[in-house]
C-alpha positions in Angstrom: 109.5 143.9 92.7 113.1 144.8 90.9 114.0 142.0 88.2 116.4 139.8 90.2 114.6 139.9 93.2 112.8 137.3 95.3 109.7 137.5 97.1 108.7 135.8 100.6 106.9 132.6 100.3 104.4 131.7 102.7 104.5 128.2 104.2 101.2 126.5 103.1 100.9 123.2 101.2 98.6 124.6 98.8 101.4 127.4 97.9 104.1 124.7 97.3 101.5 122.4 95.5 101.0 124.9 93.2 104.8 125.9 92.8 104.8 121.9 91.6 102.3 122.3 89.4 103.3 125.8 87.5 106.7 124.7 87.0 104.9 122.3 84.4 105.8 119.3 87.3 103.1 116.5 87.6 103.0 113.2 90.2 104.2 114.8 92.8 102.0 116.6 95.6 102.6 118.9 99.1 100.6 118.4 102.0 101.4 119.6 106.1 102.0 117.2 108.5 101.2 118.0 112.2 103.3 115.7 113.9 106.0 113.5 113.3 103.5 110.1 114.4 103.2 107.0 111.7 99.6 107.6 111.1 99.8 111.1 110.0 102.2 109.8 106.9 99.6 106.5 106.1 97.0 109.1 104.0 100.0 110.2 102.4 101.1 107.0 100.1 105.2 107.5 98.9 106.3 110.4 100.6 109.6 111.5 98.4 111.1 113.9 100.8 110.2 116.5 103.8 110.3 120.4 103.7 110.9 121.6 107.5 110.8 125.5 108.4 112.3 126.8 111.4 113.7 130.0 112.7 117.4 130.6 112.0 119.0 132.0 114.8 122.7 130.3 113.2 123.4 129.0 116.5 125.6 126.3 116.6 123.2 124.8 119.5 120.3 124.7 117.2 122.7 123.6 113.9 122.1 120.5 112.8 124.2 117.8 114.0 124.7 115.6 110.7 128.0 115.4 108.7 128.7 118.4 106.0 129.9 116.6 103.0 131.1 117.4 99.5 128.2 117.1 97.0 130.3 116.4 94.6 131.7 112.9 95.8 128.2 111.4 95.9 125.9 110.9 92.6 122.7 111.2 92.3 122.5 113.7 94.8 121.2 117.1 93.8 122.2 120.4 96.2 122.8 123.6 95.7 124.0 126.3 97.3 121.6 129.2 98.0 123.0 132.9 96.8 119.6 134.2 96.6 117.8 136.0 99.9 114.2 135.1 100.2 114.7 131.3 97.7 114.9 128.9 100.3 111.1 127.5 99.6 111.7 127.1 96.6 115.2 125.5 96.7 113.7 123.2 99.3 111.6 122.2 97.1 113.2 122.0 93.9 116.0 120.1 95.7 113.0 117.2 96.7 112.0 117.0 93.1 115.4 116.7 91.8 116.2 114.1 93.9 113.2 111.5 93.1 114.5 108.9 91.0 112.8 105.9 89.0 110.1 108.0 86.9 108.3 108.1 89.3 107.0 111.7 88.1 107.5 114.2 85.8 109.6 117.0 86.0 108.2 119.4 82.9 110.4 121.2 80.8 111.0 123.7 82.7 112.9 121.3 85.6 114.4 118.8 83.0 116.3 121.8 81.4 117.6 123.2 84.5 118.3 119.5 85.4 120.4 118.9 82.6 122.3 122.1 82.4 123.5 121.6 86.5 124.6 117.8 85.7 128.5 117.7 86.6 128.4 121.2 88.4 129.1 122.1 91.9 126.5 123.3 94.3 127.4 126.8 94.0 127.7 126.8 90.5 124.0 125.3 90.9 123.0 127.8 93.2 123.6 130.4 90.5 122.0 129.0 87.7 118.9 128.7 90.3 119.2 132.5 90.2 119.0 133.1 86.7 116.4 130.3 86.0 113.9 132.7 85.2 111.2 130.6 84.6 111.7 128.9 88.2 111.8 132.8 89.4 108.4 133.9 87.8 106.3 131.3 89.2 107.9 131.7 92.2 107.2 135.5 92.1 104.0 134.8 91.2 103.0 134.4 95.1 104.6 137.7 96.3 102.1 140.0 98.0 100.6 143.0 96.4 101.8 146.4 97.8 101.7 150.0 97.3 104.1 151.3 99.9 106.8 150.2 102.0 106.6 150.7 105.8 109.8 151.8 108.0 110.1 149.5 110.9 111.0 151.4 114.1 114.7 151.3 114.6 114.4 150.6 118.5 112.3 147.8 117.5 113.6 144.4 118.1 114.2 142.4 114.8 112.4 138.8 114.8 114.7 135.8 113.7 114.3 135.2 109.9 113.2 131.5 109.0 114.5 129.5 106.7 113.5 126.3 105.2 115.2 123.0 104.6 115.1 119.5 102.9 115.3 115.9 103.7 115.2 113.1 101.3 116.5 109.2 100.7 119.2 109.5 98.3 121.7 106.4 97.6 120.2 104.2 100.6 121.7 107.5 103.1 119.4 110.4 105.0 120.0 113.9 103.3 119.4 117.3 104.7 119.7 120.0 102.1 120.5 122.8 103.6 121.6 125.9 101.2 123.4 128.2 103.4 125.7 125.0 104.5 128.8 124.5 102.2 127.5 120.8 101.7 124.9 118.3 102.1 124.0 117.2 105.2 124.8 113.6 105.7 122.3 111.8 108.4 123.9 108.3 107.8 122.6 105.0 106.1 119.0 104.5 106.6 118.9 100.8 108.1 114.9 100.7 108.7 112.0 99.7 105.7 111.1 103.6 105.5 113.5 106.4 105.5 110.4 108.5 107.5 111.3 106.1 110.0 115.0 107.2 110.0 114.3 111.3 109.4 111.6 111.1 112.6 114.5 111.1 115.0 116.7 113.6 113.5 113.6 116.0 113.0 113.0 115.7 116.7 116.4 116.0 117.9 116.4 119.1 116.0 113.5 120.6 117.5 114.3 120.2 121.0 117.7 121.7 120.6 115.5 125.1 120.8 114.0 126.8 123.6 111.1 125.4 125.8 108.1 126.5 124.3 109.5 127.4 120.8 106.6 126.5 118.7 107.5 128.1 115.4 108.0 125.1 113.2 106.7 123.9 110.2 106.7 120.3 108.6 105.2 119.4 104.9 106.0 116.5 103.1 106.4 116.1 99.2 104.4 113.1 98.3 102.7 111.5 95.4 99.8 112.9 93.8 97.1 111.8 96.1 94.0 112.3 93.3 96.0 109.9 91.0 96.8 107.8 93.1 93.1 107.0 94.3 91.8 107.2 91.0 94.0 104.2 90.0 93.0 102.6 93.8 89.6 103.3 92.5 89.7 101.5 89.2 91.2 98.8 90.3 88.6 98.0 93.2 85.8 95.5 92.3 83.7 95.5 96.1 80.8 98.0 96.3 81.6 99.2 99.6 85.4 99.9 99.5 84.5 101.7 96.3 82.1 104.3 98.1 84.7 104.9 100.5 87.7 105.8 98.2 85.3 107.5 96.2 84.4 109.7 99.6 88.4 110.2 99.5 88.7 111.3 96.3 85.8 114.3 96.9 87.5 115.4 100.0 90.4 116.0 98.3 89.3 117.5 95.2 87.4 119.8 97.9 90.4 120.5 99.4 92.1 121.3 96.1 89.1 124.0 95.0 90.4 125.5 98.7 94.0 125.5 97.8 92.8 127.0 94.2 90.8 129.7 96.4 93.1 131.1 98.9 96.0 131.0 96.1 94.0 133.5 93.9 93.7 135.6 96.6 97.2 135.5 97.4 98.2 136.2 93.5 95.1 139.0 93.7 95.9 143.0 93.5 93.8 144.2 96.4 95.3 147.4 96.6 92.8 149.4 93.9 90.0 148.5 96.3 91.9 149.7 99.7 92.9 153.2 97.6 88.9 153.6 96.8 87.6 153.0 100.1 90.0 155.4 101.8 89.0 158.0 99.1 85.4 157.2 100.1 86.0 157.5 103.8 88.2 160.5 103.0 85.1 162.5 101.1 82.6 161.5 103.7 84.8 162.8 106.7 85.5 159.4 108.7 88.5 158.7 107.4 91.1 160.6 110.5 88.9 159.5 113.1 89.1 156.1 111.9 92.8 156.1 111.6 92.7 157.4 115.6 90.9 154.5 116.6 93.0 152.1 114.6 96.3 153.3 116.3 94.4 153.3 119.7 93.9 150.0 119.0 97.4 149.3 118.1 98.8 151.0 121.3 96.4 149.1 123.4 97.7 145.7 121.0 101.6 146.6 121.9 100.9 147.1 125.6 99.4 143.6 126.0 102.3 142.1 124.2 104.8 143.9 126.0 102.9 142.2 129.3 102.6 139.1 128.0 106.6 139.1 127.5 107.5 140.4 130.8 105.1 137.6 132.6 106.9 134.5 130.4 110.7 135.7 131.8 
């Protein structure tokens, strides 16, 4: 990857909880939500802000329908413009942690300096300094995908809608969405209910229905507090035997859950490519290697032709 650059980043709790804790960031949590309903945020404890992914088709249809503001009339708030292709995860998140006020975690040095040096600026001005924090842009980097050669995509081939990802947080008693390619925060109005999930619920599905029937491709996380931490304090302070078992029973599942994350993050970060070059040289000197590429692009013809039916039955 050429310096400057930014890779992809996949949209998995477990990649943004890491993201958290490499930028040297602690109290602070990501985990998916898979639906809007009360209960699913209960497990969750303080939830400090959403992360939503959705294709960008930059239809004003699908836009979002809250007020673009200028960031800087309203303190406090955090936004920044994004100037860099392929930073959008990260901003989203960066723009949650940024926005968490009261100590109630700790932004490492890495985010305290960047902190400081964007106090006063505009969001553009912020946006630019994102793209030369180089620190913020290694770990990031650190979760781009191995590989040894580039593919052409077919030029007759229809290009897929990029997705994007944006931000919602309380700020100032007011709903924010924080949406870099805008020229402003998003203002969603005064939240008026106890909890501000309460207030983002409606504006969340609003947003998703102004799509297609049947457009599924959306993705919902939610930037809470530490979860271990906070059940280890739950824990301590608990004095009946049996409630005791039980958040002890919650604390394994999600240190089991973490060893997962911890799992399929090394083998996102892993080179597989050596490997893949050594078993084609292998199938190469033992003579199976062209007749297995045959039956691999048979297979991908026969793949293509049941797509292209499935299309043509859905219009």
């Amino acid at each position: 990857m050429d310096a400057g650059e930014w890779c992809l980043l996949e949209s998995d709790p477990g990649v943004f909880s890491a993201l958290i804790r490499e930028f040297g960031c602690t109290g602070a949590q990501v985990d998916e939500l898979w639906s809007l309903d009360a209960e699913n945020f209960e497990p969750l404890g303080e939830v400090f802000g959403l992360i939503f992914l959705f294709k960008w088709d930059g239809k004003k249809e699908t836009a979002s329908k809250g007020k673009v503001v200028n960031d800087m009339e309203h303190e406090n708030l955090f936004w920044a413009q994004q100037v860099i292709n392929n930073a959008c995860g990260t901003q989203a998140l960066i723009s949650i942690l940024l926005n968490i006020h009261g100590n109630k975690i700790t932004l490492g040095e890495e985010l305290e300096n960047f902190q400081n040096f964007t106090i006063g600026i505009d969001g553009e001005s912020k946006g630019f300094a994102l793209s030369n924090a180089e620190g913020i842009r290694k770990v990031h980097n650190s979760f781009s995908k191995q590989q040894l050669f580039e593919l052409e995509e077919p030029k007759n081939q229809e290009k897929e809608l990029p997705y994007h990802f944006v931000s919602f947080v309380p700020v100032n008693g007011r709903l924010w969405e924080l949406d870099g390619l805008q020229k402003g925060p998003i203002d969603h109005g005064e939240i008026s209910c106890e909890n501000w999930i309460d207030a983002a619920r409606p504006v969340l599905q609003t947003r998703m229905a102004q799509y297609q029937e049947g457009e599924v491709h959306f993705n919902l996380m939610a930037c809470c507090e530490d979860r271990l931490v906070r059940l280890e304090k739950k824990l301590a302070a608990e004095t009946m035997d049996f409630p005791k078992s039980q958040i002890q029973m919650e604390i394994e599942t999600e240190k089991e859950k973490r060893l997962t994350w911890d799992k399929d993050n090394a083998r996102r970060k892993h080179n597989f490519m050596p490997m893949v070059v050594e078993i084609l040289k292998q199938m190469a000197e033992k003579g199976n290697l062209v007749s297995q590429v045959e039956k691999a692009e048979e297979r991908t013809k026969e793949a293509i032709e049941r797509r292209k039916k499935l299309k043509a039955a859905k219009q």
